[in-house]
KOLSETOR-263726 format. One record per residue: residue number from 1; residue in one letter; x, y, z of N, C-alpha, C in turn. Coordinates in pm, whole numbers, plus 50000, padded with zeros to 5 digits. Layout:
N
seq = NUM type = a n.u = X n.v = Y n.w = Z ca.u = X ca.v = Y ca.w = Z c.u = X c.v = Y c.w = Z
...
This chain:
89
seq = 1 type = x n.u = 50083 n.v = 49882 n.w = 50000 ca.u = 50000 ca.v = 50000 ca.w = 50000 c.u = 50088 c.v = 50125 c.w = 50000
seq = 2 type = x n.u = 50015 n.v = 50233 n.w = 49911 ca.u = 50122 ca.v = 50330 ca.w = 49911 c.u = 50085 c.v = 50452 c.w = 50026
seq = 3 type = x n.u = 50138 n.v = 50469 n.w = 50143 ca.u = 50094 ca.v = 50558 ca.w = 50265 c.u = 50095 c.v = 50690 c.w = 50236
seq = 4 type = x n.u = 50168 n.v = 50683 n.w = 50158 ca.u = 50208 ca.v = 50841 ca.w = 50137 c.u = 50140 c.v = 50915 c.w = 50081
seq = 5 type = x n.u = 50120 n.v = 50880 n.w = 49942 ca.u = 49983 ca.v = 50895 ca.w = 49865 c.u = 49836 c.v = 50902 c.w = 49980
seq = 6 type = x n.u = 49806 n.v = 50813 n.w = 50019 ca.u = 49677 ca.v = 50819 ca.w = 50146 c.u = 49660 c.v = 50921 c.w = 50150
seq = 7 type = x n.u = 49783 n.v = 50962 n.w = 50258 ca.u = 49807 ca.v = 51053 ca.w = 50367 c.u = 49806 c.v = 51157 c.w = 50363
seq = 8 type = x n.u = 49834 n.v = 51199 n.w = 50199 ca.u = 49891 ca.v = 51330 ca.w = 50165 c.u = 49707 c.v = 51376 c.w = 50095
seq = 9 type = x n.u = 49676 n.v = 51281 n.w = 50061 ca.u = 49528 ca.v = 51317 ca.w = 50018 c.u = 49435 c.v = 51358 c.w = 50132
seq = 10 type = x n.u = 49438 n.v = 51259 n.w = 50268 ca.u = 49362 ca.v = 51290 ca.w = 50355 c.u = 49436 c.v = 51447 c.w = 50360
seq = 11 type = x n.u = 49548 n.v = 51480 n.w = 50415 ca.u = 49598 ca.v = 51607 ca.w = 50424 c.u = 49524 c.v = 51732 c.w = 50338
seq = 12 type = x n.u = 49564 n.v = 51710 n.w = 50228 ca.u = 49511 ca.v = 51827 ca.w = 50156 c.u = 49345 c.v = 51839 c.w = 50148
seq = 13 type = x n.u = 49261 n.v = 51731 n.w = 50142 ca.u = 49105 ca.v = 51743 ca.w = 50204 c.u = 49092 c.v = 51776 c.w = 50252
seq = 14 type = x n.u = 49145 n.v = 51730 n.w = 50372 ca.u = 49122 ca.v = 51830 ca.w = 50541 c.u = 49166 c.v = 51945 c.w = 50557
seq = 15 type = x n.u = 49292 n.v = 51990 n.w = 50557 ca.u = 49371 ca.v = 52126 ca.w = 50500 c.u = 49334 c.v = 52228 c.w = 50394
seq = 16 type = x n.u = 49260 n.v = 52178 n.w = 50286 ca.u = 49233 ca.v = 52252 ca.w = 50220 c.u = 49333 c.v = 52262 c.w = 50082
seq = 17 type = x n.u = 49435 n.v = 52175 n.w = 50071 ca.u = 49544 ca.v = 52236 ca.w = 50017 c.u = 49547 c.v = 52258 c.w = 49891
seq = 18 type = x n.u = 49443 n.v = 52139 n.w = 49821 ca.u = 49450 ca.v = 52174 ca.w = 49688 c.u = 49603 c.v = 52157 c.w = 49570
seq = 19 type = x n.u = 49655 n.v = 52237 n.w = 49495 ca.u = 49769 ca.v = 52214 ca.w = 49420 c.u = 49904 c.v = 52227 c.w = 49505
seq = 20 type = x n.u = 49903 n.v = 52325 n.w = 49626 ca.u = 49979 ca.v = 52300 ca.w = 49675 c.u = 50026 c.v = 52179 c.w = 49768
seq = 21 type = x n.u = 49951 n.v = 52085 n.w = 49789 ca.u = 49970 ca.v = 51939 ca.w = 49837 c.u = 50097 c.v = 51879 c.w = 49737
seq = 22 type = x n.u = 50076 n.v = 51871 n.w = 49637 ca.u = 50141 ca.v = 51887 ca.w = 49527 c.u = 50300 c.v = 51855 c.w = 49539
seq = 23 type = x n.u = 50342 n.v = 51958 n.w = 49584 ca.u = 50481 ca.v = 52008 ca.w = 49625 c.u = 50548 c.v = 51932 c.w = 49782
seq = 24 type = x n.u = 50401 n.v = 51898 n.w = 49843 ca.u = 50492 ca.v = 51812 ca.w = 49977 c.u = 50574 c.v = 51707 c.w = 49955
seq = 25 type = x n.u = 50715 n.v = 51689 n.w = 49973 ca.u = 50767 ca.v = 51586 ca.w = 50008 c.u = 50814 c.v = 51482 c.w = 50117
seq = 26 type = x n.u = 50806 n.v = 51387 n.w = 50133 ca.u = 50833 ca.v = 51309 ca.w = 50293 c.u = 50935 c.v = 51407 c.w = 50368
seq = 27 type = x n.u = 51044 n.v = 51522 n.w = 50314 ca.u = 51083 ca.v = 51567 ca.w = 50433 c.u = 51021 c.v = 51741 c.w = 50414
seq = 28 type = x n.u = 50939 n.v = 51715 n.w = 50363 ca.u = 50855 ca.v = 51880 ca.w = 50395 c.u = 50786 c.v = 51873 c.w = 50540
seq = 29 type = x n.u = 50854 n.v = 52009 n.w = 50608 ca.u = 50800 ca.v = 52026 ca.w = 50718 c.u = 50651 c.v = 52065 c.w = 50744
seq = 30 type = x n.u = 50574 n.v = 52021 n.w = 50846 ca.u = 50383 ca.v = 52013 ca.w = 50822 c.u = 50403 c.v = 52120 c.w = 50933
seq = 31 type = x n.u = 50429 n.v = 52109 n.w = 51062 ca.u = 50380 ca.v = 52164 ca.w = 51194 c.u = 50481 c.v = 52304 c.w = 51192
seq = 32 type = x n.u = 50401 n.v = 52353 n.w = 51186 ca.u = 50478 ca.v = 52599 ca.w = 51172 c.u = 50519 c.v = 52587 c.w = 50988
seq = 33 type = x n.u = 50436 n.v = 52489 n.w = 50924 ca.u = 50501 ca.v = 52519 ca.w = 50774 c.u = 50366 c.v = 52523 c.w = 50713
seq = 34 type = x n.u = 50276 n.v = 52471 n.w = 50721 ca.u = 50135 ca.v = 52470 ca.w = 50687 c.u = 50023 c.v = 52537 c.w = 50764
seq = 35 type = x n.u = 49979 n.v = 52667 n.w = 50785 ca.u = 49915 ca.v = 52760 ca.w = 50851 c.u = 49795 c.v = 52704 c.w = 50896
seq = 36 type = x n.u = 49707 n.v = 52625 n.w = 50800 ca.u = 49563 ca.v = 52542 ca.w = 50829 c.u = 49655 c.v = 52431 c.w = 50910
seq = 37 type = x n.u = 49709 n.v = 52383 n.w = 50948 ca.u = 49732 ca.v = 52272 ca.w = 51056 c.u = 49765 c.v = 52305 c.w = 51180
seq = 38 type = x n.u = 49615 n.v = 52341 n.w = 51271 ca.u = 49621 ca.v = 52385 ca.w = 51369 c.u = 49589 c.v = 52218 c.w = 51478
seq = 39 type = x n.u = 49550 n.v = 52280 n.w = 51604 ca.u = 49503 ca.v = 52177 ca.w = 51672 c.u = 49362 c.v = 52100 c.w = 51627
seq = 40 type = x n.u = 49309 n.v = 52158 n.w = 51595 ca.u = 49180 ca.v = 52118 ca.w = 51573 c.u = 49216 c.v = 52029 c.w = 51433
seq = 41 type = x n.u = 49302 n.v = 52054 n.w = 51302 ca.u = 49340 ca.v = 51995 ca.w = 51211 c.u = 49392 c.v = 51869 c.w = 51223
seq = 42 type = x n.u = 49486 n.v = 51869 n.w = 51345 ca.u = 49566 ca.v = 51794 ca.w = 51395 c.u = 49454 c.v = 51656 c.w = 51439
seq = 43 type = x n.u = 49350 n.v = 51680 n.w = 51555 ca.u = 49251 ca.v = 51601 ca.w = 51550 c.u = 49208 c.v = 51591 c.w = 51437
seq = 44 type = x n.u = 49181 n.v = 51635 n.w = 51320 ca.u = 49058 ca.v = 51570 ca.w = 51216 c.u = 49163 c.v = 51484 c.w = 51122
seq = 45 type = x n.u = 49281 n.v = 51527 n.w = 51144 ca.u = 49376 ca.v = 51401 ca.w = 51074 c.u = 49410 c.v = 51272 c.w = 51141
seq = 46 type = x n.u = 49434 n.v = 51313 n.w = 51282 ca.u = 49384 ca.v = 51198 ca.w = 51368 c.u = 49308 c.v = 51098 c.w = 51352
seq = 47 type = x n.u = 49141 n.v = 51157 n.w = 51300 ca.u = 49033 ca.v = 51067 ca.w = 51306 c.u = 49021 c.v = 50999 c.w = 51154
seq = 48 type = x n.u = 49064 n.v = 51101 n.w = 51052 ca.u = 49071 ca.v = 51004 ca.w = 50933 c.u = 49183 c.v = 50902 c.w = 50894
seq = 49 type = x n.u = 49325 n.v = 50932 n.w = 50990 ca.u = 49401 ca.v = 50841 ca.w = 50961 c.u = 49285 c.v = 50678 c.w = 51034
seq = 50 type = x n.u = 49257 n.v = 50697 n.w = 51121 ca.u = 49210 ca.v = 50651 ca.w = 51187 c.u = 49099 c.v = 50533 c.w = 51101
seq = 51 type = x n.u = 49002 n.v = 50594 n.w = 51077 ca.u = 48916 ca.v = 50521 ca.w = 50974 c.u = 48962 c.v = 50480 c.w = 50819
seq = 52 type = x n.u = 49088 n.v = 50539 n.w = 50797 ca.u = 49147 ca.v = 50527 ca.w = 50661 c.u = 49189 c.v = 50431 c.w = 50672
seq = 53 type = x n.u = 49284 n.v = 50360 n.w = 50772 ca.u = 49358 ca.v = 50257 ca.w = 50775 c.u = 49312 c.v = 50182 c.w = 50915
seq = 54 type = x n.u = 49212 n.v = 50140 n.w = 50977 ca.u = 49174 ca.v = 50090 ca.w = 51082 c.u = 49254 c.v = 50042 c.w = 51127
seq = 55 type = x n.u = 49305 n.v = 50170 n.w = 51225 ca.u = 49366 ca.v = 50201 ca.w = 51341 c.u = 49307 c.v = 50288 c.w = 51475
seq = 56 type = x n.u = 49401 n.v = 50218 n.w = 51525 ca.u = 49326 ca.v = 50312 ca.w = 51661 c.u = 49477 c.v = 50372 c.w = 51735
seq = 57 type = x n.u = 49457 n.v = 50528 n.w = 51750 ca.u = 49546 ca.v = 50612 ca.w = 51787 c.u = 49503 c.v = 50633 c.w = 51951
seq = 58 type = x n.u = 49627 n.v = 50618 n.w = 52039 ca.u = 49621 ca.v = 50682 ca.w = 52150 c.u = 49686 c.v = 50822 c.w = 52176
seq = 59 type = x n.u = 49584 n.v = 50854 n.w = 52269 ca.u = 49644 ca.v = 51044 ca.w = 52277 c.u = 49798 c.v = 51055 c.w = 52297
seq = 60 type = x n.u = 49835 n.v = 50955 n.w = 52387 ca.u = 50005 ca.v = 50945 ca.w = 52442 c.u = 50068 c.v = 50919 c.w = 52310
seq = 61 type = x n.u = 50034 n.v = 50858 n.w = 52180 ca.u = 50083 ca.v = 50872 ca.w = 52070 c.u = 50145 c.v = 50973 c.w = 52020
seq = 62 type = x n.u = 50094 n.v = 51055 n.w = 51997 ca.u = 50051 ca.v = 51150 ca.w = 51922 c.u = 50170 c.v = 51253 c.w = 52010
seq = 63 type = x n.u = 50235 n.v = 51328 n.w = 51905 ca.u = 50365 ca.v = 51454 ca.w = 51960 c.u = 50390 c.v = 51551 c.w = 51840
seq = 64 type = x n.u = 50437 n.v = 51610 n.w = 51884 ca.u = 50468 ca.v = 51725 ca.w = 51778 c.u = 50587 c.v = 51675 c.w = 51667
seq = 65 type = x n.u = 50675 n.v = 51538 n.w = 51710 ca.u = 50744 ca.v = 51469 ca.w = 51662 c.u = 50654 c.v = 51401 c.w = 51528
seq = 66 type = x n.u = 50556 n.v = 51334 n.w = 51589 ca.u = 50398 ca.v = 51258 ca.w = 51479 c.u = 50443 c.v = 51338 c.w = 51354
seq = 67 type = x n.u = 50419 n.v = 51498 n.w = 51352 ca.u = 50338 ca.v = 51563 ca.w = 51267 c.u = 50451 c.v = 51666 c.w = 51232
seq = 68 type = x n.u = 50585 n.v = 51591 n.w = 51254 ca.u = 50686 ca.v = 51718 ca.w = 51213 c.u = 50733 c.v = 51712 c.w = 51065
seq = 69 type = x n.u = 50734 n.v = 51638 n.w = 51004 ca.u = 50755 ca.v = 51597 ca.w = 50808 c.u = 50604 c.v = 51508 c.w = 50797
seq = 70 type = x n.u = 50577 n.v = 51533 n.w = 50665 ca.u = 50546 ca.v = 51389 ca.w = 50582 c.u = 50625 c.v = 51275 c.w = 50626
seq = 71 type = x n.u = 50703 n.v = 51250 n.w = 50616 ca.u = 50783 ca.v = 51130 ca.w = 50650 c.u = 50790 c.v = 51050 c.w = 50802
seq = 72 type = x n.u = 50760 n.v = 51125 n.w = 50896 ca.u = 50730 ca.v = 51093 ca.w = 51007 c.u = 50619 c.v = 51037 c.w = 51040
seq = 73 type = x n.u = 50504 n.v = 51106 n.w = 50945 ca.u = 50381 ca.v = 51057 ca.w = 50978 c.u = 50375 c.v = 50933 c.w = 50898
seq = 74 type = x n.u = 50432 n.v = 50942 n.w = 50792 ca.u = 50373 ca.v = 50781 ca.w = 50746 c.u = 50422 c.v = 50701 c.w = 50792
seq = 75 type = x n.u = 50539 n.v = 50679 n.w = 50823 ca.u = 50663 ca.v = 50586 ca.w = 50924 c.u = 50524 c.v = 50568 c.w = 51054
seq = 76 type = x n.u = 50483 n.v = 50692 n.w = 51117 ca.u = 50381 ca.v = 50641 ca.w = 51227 c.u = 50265 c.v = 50541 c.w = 51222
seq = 77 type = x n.u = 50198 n.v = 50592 n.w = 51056 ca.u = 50076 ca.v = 50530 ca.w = 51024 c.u = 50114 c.v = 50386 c.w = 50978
seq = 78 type = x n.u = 50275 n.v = 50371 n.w = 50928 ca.u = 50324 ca.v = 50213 ca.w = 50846 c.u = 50341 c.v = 50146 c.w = 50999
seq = 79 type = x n.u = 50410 n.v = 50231 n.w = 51122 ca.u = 50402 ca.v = 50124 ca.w = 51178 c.u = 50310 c.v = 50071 c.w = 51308
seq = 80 type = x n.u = 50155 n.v = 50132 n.w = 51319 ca.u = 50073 ca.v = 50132 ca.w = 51314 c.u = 50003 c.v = 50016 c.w = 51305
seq = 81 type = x n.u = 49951 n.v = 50044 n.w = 51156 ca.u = 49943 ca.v = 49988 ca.w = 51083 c.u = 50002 c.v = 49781 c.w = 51051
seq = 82 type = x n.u = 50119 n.v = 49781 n.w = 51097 ca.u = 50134 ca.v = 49700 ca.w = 51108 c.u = 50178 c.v = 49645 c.w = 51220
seq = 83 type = x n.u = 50190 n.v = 49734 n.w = 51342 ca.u = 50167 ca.v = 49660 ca.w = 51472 c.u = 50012 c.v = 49596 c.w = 51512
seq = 84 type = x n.u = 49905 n.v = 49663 n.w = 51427 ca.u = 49738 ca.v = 49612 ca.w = 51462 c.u = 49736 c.v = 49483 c.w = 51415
seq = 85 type = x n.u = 49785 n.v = 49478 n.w = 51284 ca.u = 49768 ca.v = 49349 ca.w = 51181 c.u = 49845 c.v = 49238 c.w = 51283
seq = 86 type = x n.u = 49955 n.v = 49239 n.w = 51321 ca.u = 50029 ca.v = 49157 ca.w = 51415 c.u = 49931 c.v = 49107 c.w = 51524
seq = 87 type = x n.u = 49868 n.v = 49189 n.w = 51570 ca.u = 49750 ca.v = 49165 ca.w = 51691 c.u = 49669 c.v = 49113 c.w = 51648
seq = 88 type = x n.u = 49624 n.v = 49100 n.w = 51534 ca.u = 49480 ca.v = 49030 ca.w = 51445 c.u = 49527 c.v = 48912 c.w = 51427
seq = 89 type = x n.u = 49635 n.v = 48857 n.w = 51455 ca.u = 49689 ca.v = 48747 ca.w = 51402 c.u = 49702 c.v = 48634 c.w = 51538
C-alpha cells in the first residue's frame, strides 16, 4: 500500500490544500510550515488516519514529533498499521 499517497490526500482534504499538496515531500516540514494545521486539524487528521487505515490512535501517541515531516507521519501510520495486523493474528 502506498501511505504516502493516502496521507497526503487525507491532508490536503482536510487542509484545504488543493495544488499545493502537490509540492509536499516526505521531508517537507507540516507543523509551523502549513498555517491550516492547527490543533483542531491535527485532531481531524487523527480521526481520518484513523478510519482510513483501521487504526486506533492513542492520545500518548501522538507529539509534535507525529506531525513534524510527511515522513514521520507515514513511518507512524506504516508502523501502526502493522503493529494492529500483528495483533489480528
Amino acid at each position: 500500500m502506498d501511505y504516502t499517497t493516502e496521507i497526503k490526500t487525507i491532508l490536503s482534504d482536510i487542509l484545504g490544500l488543493g495544488e499545493r499538496c502537490d509540492s509536499i515531500t516526505a521531508d517537507t516540514s507540516l507543523l509551523g510550515n502549513i498555517p491550516e494545521l492547527d490543533s483542531v486539524a491535527v485532531v481531524t487528521i487523527i480521526l481520518a488516519l484513523e478510519k482510513e487505515f483501521s487504526i486506533s490512535i492513542n492520545d500518548d501517541e501522538i507529539s509534535a514529533q507525529t506531525f513534524q515531516t510527511l515522513g514521520t507521519l507515514v513511518n507512524f501510520v506504516e508502523k501502526k498499521v502493522t503493529l494492529e495486523n500483528r495483533q489480528l493474528r
